[in-house]
N, CA, C, O and CB atoms as a CASP TS submission, in Angstrom:
PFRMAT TS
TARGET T0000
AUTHOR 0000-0000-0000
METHOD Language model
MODEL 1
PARENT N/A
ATOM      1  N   UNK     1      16.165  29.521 -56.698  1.00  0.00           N
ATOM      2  CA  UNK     1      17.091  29.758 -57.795  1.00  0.00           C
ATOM      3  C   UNK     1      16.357  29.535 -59.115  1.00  0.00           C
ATOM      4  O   UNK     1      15.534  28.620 -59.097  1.00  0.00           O
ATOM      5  CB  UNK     1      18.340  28.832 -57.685  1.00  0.00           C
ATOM      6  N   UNK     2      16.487  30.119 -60.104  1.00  0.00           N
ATOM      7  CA  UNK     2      16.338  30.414 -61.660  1.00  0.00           C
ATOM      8  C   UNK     2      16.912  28.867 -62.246  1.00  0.00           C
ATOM      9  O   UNK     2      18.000  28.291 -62.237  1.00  0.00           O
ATOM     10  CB  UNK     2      17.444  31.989 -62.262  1.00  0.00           C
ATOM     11  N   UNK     3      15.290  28.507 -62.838  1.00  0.00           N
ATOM     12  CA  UNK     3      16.081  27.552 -63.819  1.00  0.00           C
ATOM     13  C   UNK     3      16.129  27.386 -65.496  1.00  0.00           C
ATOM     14  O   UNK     3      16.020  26.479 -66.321  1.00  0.00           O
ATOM     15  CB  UNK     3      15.666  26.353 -63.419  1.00  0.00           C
ATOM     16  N   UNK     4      16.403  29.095 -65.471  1.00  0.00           N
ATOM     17  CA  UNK     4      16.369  29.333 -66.992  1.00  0.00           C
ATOM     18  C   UNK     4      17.728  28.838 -67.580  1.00  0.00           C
ATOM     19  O   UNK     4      17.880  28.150 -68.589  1.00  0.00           O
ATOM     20  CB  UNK     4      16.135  30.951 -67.359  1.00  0.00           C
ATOM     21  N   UNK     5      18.685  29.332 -66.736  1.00  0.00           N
ATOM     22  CA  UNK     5      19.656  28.958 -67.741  1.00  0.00           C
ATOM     23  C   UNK     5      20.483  27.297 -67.790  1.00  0.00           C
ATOM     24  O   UNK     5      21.659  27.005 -68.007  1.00  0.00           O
ATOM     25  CB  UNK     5      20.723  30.100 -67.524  1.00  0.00           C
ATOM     26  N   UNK     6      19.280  26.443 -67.487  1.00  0.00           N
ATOM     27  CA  UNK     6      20.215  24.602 -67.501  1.00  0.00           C
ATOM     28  C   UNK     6      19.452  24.135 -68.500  1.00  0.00           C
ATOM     29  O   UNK     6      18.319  24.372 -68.920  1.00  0.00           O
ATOM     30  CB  UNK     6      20.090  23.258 -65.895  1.00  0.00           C
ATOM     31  N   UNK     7      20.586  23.209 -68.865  1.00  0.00           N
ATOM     32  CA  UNK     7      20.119  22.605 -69.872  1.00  0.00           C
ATOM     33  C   UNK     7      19.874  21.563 -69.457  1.00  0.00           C
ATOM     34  O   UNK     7      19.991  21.422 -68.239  1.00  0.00           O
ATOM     35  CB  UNK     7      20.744  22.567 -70.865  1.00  0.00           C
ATOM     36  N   UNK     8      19.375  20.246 -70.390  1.00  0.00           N
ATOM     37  CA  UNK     8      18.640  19.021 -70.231  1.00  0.00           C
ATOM     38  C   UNK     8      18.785  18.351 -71.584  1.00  0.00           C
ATOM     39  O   UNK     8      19.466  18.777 -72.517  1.00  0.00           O
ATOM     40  CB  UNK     8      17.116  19.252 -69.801  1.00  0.00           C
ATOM     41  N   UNK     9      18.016  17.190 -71.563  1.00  0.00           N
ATOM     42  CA  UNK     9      18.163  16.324 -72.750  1.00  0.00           C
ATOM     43  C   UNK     9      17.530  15.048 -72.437  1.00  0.00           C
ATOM     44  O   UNK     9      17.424  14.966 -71.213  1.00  0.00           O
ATOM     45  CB  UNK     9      19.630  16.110 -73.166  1.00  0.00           C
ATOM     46  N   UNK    10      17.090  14.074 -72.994  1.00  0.00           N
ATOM     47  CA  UNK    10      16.521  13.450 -72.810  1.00  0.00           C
ATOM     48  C   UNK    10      17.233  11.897 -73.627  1.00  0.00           C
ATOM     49  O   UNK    10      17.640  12.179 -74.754  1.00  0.00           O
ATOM     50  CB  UNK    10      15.350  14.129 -73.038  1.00  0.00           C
ATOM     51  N   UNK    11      17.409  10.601 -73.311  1.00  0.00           N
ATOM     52  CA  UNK    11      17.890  10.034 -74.074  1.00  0.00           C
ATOM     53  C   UNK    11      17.310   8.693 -73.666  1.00  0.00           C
ATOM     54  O   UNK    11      16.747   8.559 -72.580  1.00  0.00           O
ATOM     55  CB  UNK    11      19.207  10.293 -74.160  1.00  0.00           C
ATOM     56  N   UNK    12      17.461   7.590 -74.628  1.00  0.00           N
ATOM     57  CA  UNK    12      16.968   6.528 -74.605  1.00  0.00           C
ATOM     58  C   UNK    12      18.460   5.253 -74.554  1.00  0.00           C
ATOM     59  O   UNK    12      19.416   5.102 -75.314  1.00  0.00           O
ATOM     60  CB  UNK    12      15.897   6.580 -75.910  1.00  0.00           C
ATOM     61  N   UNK    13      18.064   4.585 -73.373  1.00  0.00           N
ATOM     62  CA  UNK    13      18.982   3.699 -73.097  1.00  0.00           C
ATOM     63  C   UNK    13      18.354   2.152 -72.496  1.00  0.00           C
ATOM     64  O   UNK    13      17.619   1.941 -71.531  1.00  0.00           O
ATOM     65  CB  UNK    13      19.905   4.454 -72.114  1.00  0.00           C
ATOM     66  N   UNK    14      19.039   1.088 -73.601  1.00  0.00           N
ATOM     67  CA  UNK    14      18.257  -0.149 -72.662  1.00  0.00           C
ATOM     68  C   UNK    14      16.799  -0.300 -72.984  1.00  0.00           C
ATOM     69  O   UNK    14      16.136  -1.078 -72.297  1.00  0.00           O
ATOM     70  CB  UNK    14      18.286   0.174 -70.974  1.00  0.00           C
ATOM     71  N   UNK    15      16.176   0.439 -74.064  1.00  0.00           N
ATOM     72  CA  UNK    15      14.740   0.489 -74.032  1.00  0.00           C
ATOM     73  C   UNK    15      14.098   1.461 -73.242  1.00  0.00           C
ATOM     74  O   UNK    15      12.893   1.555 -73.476  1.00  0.00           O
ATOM     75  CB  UNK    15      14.267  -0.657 -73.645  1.00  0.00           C
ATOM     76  N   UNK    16      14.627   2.348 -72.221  1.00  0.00           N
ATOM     77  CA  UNK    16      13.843   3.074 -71.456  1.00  0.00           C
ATOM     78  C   UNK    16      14.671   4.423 -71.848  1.00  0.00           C
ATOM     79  O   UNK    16      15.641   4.564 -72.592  1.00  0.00           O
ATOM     80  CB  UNK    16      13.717   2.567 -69.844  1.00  0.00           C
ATOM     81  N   UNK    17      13.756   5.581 -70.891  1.00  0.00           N
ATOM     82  CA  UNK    17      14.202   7.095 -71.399  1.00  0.00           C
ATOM     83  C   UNK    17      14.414   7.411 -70.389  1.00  0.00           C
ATOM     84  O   UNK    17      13.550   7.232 -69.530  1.00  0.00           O
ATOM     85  CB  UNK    17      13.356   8.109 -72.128  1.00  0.00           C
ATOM     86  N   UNK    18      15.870   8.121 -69.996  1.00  0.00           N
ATOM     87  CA  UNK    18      16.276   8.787 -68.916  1.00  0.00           C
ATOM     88  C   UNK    18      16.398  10.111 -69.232  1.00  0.00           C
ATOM     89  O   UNK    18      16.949  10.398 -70.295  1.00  0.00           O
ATOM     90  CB  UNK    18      17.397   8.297 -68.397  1.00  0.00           C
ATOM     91  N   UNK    19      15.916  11.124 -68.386  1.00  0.00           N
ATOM     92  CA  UNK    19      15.923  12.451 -68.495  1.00  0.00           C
ATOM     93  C   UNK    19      17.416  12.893 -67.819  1.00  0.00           C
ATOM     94  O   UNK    19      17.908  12.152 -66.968  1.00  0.00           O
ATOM     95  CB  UNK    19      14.567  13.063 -67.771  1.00  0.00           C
ATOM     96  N   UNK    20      18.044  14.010 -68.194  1.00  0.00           N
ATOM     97  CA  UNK    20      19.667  13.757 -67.590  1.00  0.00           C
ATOM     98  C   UNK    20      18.982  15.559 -68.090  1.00  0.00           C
ATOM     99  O   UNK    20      18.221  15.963 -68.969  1.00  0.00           O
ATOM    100  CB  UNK    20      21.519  12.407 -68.579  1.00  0.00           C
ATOM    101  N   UNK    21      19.834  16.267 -66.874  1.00  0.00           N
ATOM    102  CA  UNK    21      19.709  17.878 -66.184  1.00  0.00           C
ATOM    103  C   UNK    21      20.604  18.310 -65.548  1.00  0.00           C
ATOM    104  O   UNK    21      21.267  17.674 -64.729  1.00  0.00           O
ATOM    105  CB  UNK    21      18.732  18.153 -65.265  1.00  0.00           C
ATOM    106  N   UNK    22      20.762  19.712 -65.915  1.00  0.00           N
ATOM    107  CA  UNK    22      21.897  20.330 -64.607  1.00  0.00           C
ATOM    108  C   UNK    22      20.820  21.420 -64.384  1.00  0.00           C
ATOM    109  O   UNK    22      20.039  22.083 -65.066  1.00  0.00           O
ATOM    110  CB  UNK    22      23.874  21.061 -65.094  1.00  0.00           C
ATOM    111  N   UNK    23      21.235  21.245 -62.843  1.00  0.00           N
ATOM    112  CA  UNK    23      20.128  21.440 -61.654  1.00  0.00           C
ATOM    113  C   UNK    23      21.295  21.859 -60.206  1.00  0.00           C
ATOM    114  O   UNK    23      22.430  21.390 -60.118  1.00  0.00           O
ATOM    115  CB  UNK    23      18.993  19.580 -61.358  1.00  0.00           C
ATOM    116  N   UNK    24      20.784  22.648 -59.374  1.00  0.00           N
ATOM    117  CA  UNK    24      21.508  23.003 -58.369  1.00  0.00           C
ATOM    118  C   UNK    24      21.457  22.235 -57.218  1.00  0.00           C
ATOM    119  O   UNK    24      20.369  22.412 -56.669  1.00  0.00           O
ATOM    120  CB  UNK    24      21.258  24.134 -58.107  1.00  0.00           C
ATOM    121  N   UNK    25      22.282  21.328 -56.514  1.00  0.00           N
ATOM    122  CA  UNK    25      22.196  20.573 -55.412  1.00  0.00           C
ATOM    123  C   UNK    25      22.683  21.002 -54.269  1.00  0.00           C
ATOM    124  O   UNK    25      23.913  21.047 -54.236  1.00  0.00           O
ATOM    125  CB  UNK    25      22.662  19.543 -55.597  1.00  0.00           C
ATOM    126  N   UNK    26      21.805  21.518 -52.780  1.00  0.00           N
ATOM    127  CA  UNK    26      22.170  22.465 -52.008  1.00  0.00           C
ATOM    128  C   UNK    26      23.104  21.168 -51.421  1.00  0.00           C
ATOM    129  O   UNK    26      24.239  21.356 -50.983  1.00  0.00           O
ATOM    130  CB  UNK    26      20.965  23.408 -51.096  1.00  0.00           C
ATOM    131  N   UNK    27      22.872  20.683 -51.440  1.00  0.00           N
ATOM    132  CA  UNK    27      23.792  19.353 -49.963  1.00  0.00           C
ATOM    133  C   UNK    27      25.161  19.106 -50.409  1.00  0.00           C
ATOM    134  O   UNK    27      26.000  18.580 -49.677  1.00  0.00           O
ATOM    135  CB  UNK    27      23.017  17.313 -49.813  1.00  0.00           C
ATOM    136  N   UNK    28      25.446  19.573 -51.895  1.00  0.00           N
ATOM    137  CA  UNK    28      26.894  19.653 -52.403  1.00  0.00           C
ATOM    138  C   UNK    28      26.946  20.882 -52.623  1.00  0.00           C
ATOM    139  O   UNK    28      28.117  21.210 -52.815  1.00  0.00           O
ATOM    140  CB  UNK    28      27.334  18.863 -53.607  1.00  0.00           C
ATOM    141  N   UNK    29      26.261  21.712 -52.689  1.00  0.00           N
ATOM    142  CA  UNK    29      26.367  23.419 -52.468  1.00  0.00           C
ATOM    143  C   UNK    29      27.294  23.571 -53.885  1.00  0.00           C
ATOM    144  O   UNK    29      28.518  23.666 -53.967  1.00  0.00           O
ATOM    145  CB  UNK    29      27.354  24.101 -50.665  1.00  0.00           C
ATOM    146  N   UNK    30      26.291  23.560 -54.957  1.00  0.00           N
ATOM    147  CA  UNK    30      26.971  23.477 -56.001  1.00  0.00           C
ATOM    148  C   UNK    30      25.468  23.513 -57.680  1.00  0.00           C
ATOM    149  O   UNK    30      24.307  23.908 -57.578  1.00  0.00           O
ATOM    150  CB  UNK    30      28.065  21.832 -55.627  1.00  0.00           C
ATOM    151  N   UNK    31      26.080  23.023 -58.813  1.00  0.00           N
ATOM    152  CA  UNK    31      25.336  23.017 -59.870  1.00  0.00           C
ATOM    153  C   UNK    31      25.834  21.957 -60.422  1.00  0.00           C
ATOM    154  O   UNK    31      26.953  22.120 -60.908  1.00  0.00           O
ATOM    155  CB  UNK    31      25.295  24.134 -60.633  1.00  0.00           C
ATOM    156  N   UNK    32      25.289  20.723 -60.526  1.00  0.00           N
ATOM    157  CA  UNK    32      26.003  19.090 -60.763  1.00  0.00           C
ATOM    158  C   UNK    32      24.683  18.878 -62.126  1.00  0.00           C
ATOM    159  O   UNK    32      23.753  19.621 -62.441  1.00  0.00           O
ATOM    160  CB  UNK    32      25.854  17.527 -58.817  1.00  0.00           C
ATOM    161  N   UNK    33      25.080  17.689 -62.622  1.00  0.00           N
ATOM    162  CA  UNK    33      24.293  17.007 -63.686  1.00  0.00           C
ATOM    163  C   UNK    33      23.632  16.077 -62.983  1.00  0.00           C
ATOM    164  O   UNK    33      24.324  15.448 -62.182  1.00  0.00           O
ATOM    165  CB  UNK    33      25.059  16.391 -64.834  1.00  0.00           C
ATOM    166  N   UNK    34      22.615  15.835 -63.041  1.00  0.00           N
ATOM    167  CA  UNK    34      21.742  14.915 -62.407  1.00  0.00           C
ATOM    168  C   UNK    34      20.962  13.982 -63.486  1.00  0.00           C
ATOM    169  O   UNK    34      21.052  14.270 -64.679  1.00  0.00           O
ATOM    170  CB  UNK    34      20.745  15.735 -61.520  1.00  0.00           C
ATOM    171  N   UNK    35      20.175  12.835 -63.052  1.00  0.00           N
ATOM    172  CA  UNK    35      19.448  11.816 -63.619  1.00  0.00           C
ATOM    173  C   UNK    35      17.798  11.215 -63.371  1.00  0.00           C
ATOM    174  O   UNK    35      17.309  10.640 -62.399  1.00  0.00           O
ATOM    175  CB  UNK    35      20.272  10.913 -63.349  1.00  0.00           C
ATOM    176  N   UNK    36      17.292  11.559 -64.492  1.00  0.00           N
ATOM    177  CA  UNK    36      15.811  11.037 -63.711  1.00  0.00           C
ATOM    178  C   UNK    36      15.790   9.597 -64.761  1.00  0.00           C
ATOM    179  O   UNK    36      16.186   9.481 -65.921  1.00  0.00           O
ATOM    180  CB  UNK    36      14.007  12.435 -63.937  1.00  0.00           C
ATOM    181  N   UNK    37      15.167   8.598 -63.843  1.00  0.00           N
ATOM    182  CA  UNK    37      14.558   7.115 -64.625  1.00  0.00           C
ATOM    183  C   UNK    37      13.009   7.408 -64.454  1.00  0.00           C
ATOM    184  O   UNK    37      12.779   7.881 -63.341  1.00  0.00           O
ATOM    185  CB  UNK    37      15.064   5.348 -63.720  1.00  0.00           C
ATOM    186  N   UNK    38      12.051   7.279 -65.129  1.00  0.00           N
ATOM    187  CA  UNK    38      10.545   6.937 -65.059  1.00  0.00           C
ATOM    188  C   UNK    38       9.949   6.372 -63.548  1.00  0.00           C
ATOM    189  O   UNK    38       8.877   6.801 -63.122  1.00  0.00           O
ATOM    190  CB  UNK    38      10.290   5.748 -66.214  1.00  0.00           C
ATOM    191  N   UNK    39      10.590   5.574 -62.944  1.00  0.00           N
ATOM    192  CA  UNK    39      10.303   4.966 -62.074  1.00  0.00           C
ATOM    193  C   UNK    39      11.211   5.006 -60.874  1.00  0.00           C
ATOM    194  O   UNK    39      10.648   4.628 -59.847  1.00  0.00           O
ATOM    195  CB  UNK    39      10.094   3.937 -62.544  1.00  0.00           C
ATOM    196  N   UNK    40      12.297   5.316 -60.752  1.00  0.00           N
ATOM    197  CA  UNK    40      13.287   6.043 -59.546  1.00  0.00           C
ATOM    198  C   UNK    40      13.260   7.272 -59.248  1.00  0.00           C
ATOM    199  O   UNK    40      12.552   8.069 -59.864  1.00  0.00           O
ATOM    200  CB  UNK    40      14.602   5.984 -59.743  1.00  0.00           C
ATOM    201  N   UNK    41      14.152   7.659 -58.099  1.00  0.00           N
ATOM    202  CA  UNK    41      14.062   8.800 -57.760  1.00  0.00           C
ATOM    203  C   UNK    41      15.342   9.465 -58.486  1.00  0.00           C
ATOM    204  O   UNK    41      15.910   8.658 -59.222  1.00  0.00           O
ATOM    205  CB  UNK    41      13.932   8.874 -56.287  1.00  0.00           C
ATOM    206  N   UNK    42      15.838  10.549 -58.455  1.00  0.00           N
ATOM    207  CA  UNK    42      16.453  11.247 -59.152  1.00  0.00           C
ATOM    208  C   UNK    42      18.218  10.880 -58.735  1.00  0.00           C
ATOM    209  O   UNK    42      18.393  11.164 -57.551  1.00  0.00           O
ATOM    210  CB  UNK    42      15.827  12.707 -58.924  1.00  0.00           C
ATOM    211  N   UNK    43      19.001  10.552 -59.137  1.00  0.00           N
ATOM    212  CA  UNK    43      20.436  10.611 -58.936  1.00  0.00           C
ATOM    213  C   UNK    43      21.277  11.784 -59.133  1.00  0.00           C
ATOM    214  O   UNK    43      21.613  11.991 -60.299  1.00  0.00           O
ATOM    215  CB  UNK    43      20.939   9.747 -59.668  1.00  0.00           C
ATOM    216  N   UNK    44      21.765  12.747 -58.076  1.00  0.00           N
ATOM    217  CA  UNK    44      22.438  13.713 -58.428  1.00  0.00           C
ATOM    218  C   UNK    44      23.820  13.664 -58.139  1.00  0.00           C
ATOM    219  O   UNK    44      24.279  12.754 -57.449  1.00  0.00           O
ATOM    220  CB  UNK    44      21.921  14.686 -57.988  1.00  0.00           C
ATOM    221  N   UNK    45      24.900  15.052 -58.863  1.00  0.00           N
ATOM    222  CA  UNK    45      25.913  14.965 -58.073  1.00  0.00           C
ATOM    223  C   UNK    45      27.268  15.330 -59.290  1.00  0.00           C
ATOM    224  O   UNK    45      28.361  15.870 -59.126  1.00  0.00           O
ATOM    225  CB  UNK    45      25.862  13.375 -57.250  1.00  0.00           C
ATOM    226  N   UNK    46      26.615  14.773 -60.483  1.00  0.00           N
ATOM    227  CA  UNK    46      27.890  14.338 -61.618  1.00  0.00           C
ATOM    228  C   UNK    46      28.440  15.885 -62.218  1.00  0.00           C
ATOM    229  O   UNK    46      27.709  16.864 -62.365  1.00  0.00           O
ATOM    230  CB  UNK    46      27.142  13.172 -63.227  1.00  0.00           C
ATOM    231  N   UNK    47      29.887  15.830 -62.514  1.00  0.00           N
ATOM    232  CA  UNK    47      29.866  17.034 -63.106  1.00  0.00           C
ATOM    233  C   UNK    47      29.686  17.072 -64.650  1.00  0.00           C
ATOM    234  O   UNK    47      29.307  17.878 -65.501  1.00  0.00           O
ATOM    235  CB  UNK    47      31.023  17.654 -62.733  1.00  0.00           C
ATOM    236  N   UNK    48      30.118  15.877 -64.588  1.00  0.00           N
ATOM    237  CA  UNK    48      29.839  16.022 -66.317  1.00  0.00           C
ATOM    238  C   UNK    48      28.564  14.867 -66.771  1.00  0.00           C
ATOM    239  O   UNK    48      28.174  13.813 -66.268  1.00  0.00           O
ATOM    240  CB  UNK    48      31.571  15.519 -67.351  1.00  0.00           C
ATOM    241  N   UNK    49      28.215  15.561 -67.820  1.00  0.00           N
ATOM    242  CA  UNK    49      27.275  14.508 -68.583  1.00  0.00           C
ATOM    243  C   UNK    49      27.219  13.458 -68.940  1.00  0.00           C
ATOM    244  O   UNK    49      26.223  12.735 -68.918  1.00  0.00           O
ATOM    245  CB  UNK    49      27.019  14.649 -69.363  1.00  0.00           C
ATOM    246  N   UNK    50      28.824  13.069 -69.529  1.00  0.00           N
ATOM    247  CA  UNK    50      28.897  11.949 -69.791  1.00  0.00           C
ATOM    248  C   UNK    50      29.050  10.642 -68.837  1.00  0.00           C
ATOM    249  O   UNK    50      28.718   9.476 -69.050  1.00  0.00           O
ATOM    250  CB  UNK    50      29.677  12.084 -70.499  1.00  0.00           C
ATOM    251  N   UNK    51      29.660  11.237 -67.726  1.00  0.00           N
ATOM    252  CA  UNK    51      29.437  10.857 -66.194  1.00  0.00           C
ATOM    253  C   UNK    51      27.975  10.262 -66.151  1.00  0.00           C
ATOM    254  O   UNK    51      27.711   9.112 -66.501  1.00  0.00           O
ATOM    255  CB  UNK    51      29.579  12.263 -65.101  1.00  0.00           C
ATOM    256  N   UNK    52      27.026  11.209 -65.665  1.00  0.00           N
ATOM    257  CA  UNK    52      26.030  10.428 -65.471  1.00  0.00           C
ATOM    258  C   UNK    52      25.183  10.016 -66.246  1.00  0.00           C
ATOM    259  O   UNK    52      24.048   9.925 -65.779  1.00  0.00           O
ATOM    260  CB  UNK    52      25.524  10.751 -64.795  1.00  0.00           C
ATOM    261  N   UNK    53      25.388   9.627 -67.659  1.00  0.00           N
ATOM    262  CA  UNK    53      24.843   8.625 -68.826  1.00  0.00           C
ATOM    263  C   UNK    53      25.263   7.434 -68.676  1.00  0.00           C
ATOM    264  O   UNK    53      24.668   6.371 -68.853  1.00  0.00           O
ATOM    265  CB  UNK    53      25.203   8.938 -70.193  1.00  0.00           C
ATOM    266  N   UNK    54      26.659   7.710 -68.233  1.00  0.00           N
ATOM    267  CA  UNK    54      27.358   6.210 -68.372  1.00  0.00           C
ATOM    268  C   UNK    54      26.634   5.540 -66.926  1.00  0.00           C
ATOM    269  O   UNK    54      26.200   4.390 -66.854  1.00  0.00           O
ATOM    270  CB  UNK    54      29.465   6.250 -68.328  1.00  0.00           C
ATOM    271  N   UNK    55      26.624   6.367 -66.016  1.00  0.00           N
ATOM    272  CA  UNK    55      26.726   5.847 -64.624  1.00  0.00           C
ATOM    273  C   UNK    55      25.109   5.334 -64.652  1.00  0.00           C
ATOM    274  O   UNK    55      24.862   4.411 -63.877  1.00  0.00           O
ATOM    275  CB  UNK    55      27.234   7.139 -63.297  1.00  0.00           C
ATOM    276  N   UNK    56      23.652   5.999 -65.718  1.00  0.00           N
ATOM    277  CA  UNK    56      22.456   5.704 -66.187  1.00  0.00           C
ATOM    278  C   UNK    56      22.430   4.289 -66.835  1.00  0.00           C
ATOM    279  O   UNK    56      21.611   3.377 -66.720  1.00  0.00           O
ATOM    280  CB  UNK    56      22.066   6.746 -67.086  1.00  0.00           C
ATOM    281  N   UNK    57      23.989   4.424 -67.802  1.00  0.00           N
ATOM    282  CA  UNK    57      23.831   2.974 -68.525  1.00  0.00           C
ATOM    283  C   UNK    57      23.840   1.823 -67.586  1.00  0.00           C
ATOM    284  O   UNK    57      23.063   0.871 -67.664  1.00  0.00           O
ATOM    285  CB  UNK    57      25.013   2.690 -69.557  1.00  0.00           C
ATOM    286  N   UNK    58      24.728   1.964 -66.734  1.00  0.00           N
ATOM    287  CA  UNK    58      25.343   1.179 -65.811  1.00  0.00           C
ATOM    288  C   UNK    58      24.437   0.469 -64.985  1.00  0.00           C
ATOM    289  O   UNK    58      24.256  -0.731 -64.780  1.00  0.00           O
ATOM    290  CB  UNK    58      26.179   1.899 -65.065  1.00  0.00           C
ATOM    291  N   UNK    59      23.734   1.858 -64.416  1.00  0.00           N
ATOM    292  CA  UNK    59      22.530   1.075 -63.191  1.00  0.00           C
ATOM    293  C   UNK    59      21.103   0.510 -64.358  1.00  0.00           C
ATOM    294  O   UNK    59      20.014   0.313 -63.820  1.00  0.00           O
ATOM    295  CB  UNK    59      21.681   2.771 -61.609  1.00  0.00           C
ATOM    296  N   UNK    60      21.180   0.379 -65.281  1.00  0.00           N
ATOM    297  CA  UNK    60      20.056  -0.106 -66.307  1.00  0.00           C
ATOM    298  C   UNK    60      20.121  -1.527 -66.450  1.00  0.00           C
ATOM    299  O   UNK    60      19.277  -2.420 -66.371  1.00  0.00           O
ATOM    300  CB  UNK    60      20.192   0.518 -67.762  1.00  0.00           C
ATOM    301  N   UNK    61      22.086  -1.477 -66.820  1.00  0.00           N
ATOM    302  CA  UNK    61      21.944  -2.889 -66.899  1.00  0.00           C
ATOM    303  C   UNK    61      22.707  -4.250 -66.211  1.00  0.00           C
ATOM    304  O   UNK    61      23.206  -5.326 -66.539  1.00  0.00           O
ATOM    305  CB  UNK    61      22.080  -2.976 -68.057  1.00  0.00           C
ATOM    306  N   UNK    62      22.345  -3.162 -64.666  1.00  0.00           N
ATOM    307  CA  UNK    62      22.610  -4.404 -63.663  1.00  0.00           C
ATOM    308  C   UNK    62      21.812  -5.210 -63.032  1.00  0.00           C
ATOM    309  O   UNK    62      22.273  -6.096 -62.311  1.00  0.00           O
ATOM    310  CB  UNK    62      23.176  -4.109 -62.732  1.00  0.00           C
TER
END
């Protein structure tokens, strides 16, 4: 699949930079917002953005 048309963004939370993407996830057979940390593996699934920023803030500062 084409990944011309997703967008992305990049943001800083907690001191660190999480990359946040919509990206196609075959195992939900779908196009969800997803999460990269520097040092984890990727969290997918969210439909909305603000979803998985918050859910970024969340696992940062537990």
């Amino acid at each position: 699949m084409n990944n011309a048309g997703y967008v992305f963004g990049l943001y800083r939370i907690c001191g660190q930079t999480i990359y946040v993407y919509k990206a196609p996830v075959p195992h939900l057979q779908g196009v969800f917002w997803c999460f990269k940390l520097a040092d984890r593996d990727p969290v997918e699934g969210f439909r909305t953005r603000k979803a998985a920023i918050a859910y970024a803030q969340r696992s940062l500062t537990s």
